[in-house]
N, C-alpha and C positions, 0 to 999 in steps of 0.2 A: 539423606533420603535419595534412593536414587529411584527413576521412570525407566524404561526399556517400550518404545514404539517401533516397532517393524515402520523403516521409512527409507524414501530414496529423493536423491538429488541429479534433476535433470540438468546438466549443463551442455554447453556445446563449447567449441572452438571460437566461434563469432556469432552477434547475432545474424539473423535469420538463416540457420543450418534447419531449422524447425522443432526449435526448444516448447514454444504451447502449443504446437499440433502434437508431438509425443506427450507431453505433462497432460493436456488435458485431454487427450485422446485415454491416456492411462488411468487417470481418477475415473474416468466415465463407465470405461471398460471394468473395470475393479468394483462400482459402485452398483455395476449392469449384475457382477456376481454376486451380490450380496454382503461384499465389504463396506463396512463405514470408512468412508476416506476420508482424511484433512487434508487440506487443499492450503498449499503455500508459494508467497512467492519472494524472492530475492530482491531487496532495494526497496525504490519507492514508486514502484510502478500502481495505478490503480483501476488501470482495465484490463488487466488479464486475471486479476482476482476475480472478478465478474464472471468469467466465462470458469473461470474454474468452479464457484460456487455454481453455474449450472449444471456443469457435470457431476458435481461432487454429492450436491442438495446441502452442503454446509457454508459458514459464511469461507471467504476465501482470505486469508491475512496474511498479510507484508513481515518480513523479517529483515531488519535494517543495521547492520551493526552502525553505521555513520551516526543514522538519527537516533537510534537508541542505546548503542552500544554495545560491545561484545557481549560484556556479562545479563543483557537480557535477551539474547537470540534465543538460547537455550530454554528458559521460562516462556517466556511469548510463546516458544513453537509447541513447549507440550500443554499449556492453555487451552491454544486452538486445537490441540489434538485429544482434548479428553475424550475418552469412552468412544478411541477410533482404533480398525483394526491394523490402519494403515497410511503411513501420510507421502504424499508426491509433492516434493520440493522445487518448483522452475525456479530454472539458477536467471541470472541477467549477464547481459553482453557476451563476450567470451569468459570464459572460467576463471583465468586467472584476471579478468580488468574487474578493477573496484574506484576507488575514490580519487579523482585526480590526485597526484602530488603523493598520496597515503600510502604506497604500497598493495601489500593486499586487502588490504580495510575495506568491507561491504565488497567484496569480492564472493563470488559463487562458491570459488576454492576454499573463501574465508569461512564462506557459513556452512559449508560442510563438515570443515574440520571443528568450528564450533559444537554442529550436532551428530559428531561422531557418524555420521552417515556414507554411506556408499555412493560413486557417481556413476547416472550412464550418460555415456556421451553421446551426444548425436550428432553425429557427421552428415555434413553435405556431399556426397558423393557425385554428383554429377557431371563433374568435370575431371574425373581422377578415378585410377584402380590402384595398380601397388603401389601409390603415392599415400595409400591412405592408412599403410604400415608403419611408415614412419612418422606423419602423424600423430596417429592416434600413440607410438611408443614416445613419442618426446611428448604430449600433455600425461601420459599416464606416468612418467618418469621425474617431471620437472620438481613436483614436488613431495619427497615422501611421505607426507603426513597425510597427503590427499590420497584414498583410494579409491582409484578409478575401479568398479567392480565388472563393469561390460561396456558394449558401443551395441549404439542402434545406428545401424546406417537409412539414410532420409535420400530422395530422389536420385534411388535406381533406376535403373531405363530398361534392363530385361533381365531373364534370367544368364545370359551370358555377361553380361556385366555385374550381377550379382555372385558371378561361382567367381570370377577376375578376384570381384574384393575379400571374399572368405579366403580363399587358396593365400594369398596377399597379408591376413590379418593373423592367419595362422601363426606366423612369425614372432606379432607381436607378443604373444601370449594373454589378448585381452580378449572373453567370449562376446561372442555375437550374439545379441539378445533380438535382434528385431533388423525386419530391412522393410521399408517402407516403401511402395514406387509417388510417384508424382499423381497427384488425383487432385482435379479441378476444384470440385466441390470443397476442399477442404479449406480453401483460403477463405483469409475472412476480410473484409474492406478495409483500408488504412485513410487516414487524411491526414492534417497539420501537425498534430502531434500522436500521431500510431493510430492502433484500430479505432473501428468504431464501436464504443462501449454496448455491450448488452443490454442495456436499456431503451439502446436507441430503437434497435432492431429484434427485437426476441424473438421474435416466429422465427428469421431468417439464423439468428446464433446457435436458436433447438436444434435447426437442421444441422448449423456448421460442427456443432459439438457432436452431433450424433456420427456426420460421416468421420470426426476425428477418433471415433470410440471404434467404430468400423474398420477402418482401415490397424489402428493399431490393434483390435483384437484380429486382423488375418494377419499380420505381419509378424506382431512378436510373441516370445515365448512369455506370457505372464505369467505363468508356474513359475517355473525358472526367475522371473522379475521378482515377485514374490518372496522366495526362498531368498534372493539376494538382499530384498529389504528385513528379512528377521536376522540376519546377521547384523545388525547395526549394535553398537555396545549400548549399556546403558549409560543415560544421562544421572549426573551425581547433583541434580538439581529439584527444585520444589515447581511447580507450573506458575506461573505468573496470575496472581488475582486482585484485581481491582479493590474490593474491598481492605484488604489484608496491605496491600500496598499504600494505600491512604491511611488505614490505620498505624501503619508504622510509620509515616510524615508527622512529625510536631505537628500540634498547629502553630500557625502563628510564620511556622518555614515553606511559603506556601512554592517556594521557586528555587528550580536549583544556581548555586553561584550570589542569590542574592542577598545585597548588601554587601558584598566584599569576600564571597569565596566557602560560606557554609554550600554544604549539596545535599541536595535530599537526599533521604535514603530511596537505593532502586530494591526494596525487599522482592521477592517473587510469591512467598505465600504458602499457602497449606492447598493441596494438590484437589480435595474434598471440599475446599471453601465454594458456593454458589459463585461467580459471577456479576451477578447481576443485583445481589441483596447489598440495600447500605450499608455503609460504615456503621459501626457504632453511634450512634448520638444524632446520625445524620439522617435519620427517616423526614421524610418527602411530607410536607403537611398540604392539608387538601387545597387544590388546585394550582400548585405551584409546576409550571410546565417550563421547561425547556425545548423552542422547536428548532428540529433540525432539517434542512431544504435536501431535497430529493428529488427524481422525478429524471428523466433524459436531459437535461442542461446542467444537473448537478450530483454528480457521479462520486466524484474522489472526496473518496470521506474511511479511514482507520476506523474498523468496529472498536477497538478498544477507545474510541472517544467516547462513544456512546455508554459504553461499560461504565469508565468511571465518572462519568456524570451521574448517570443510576447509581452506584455505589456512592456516589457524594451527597445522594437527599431527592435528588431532582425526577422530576417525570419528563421522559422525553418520548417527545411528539414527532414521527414526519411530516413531513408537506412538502405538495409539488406546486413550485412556485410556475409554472407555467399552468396548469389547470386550478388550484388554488385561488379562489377571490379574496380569503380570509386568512388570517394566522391562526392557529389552534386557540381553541376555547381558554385563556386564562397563561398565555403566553407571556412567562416575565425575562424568559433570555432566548437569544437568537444565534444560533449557527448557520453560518453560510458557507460549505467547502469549496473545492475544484469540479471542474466539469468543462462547459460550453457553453457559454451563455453566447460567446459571439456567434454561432450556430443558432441560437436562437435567438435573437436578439430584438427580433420586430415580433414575435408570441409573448415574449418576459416583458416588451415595449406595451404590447394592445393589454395586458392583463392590470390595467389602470389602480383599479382597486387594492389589491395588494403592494402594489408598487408605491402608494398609499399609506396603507397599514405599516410595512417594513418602515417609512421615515416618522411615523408617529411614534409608535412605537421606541426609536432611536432618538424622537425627540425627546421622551419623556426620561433618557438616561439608562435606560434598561442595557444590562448586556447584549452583545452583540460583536461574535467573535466570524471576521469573515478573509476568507484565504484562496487567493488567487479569482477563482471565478466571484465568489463573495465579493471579493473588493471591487470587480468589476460591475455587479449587480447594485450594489451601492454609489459608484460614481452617478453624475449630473448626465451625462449620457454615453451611450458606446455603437460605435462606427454609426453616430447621427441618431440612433434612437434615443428617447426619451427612456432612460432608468429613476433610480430609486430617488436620486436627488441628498440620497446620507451626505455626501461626500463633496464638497465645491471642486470638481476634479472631473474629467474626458475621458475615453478609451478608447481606443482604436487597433483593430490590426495590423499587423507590419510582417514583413518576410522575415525579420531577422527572428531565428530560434533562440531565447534565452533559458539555458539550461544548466543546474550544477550544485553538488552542495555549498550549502552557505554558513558560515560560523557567524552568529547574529547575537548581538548586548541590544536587551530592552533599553531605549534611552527617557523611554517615558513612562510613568504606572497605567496601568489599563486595569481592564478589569478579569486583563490574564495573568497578569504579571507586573512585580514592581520594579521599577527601573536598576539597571543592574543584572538583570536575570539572565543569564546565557543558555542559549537554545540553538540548538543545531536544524538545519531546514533544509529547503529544497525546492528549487525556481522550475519552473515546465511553462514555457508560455512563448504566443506570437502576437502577444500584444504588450501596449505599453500607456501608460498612467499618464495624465499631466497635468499637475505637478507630480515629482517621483514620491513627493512626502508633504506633508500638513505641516502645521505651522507646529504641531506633538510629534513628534516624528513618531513609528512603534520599532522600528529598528534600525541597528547601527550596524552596516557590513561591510568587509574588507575586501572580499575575491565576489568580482572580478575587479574591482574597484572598490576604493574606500566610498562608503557613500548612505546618506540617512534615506531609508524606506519604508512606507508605509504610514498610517493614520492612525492616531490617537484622539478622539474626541469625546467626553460626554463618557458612553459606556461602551462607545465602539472601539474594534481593536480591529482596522482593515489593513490587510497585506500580502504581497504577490508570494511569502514566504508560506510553505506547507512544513508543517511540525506533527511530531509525533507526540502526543501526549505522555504515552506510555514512562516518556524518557524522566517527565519534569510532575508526574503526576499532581503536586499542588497545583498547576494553574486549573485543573478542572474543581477541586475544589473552591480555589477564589472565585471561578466566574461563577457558580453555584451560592457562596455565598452573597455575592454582588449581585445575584438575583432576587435574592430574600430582603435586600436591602436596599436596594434602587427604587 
């Protein structure tokens, strides 16, 4: 089977040259015309998906080869891109940085040449003119399987420094697709760990997305952008579907690597399959609910978890645990992802009630799978306020940034996984646990340090590690069935 999507891959040199002012100024721009855009982004970032899904009006999804692997970048992306006319790829870091230690693994470079895709680069120009010849020839040269298809250059300062860089790139033989100058309005606020999620702020990101749709509809030639993304080959793959990929999981294999080395299968699916309809045998009986936390304190959360939970039997429910007094009406499993709870922390503190409900709830053994902010919402308390009490465990802020992938063996059964299970992850956080692990540990990891992380109790699974479900799709069936049966 092969797909063909007209698509493009935004990278730069390093970050901040102005990789989501171009990417998401371009979906917006494209979307303003009446294109359907699919909106992606590179690694395991989960706030500039946000801002993309505002520009785009589609959900915004992660392509990760580290956490999910080469062989589903491909599927994943034309999943997200059913029934679009066009998808805008933001690459991360500099183009060719991917995974410590790995090479080019989860590299910008890497998942281009995964989806046969074109790159534009977007250069920082402001400190350079015919320096940006050579440049831009040594990434468009380093590697040949990557094709760099044009450059956009980013903060210009006039028209005479903009003829400097054209006259200059002539050389290279790579077109100029776009010059951007410097414009205020376009930034968007950062704090402890990057921007500040569209949730926090929407009136203020409508605006920021708008002026990034503005400026890069005067700057660049989107025809021209356009024309370069239907060049893209076709993909010789099926799109990735939640149903379809649980249905080819045994039962019984609900984890990849477990017990000693079986792996699920990572199928991709039939292109036509829904999304969002159960598995076979797995229809949802009435009032069985899975909630999952949302709202401005709890942001980083993969649409494809939600996917195949739906696809596993389950009804899943939002809630915003900061306005929320209640859990969803007939709630038997709990998701708690990443976000900011320490940002919030005296709102999630006063919201008594629910703070409440969440430990009943976990007392009664029901699942309850919580990561990174979760784990934090769950401990006895964090930076002094009174939390959920799940947890006999503190949290606090700290300067030091812990960030990186992590290679992690389940060392305890949960109600994600049976011990044994290997699963690939990913740390983002300025805070710190204490104790680092329960007396169940939920993981065993090596870099930066060998060392056990995380909480196993009861039916909770709490951990500073972020995982991709996509990769191990049985755990979303076990915690589904562990809700039917808790």
């Amino acid at each position: 089977m092969t797909a063909s999507v007209p698509r493009l891959v935004i990278a730069a040199p390093s970050s901040g040259s102005g990789k989501t002012t171009v990417a998401t100024g371009l979906m917006a721009a494209f979307a303003a015309r009446g294109l359907a855009v699919s909106p992606h982004k590179v690694g395991p970032d989960y706030i500039d998906p946000g801002y993309h899904a505002l520009a785009s009006g589609r959900v915004g999804r992660n392509l990760d080869a580290y956490l999910c692997g080469p062989e589903l970048v491909a599927p994943l992306f034309l999943h997200g891109a059913r029934r679009c006319d066009i998808a805008v790829v933001e690459g991360v870091m500099g183009m060719f940085d991917g995974a410590a230690g790995e090479g080019e693994l989860a590299s910008t470079a890497h998942v281009a040449k995964l989806l046969r895709a074109p790159v534009v680069l977007v250069v920082d120009a402001s400190s350079q003119s015919r320096s940006v010849a050579a440049l831009v020839h040594g990434f468009a040269s380093w590697d040949p399987e990557v094709r760099v298809g044009g450059v956009i250059l980013n903060k210009v300062a006039s028209d005479r420094h903009e003829a400097l860089l054209r006259e200059a790139l002539e050389s290279a033989g790579v077109p100029v697709f776009g010059v951007l100058r410097r414009v205020a309005q376009v930034d968007t606020p950062s704090r402890h760990l990057g921007l500040v999620p569209v949730a926090e702020r929407r009136g203020a990101a409508v605006d920021a997305v708008a002026a990034m749709a503005a400026q890069v509809e005067r700057g660049c030639d989107l025809e021209g952008l356009v024309s370069l993304a239907r060049g893209a080959g076709a993909l010789s793959c099926a799109a990735w579907d939640a149903a379809e990929v649980l249905a080819q999981t045994p039962e019984g294999l609900d984890c990849a690597n477990a017990g000693g080395g079986a792996e699920t299968p990572r199928g991709a699916g039939n292109c036509a399959t829904s999304p969002h309809r159960p598995a076979p045998g797995h229809e949802p009986p009435h009032g069985q609910v899975i909630a999952i936390a949302g709202g401005p304190a709890f942001t980083f959360s993969y649409a494809e978890h939600a996917e195949l939970l739906t696809a596993a039997g389950a009804e899943v429910v939002p809630f915003d645990p900061l306005r929320d007094e209640q859990l969803p009406d007939g709630t038997a499993g709990l998701v708690i992802g990443g976000g900011f709870p320490e940002v919030y922390a005296a709102e999630l503190s006063a919201n008594e009630p629910l703070r409440k409900a969440v430990a009943a709830l976990a007392e009664t053994g029901a699942p309850v799978a919580a990561e990174c902010a979760g784990l934090l919402y769950l401990c006895r308390e964090l930076d002094g306020q009174p939390m959920c009490g799940v947890l006999d465990a503190s949290a606090r802020m700290e300067d030091r940034l812990t960030l990186g992938y992590r290679d992690a063996v389940a060392v305890s059964d949960s109600s994600l996984a049976v011990a044994g299970t290997r699963m690939r992850g990913h740390e983002f956080h300025r805070t710190v646990v204490e104790p680092e692990a329960g007396d169940a540990a939920a993981w065993g990891v090596r870099v930066p340090r060998r060392r056990l992380e995380g909480f196993v109790q009861r039916g909770v699974h709490a951990s500073y590690l972020h995982t991709h479900w996509a990769s191990v799709p049985g755990v979303a069936r076990r915690f589904v069935e562990r809700c039917r049966t808790s």
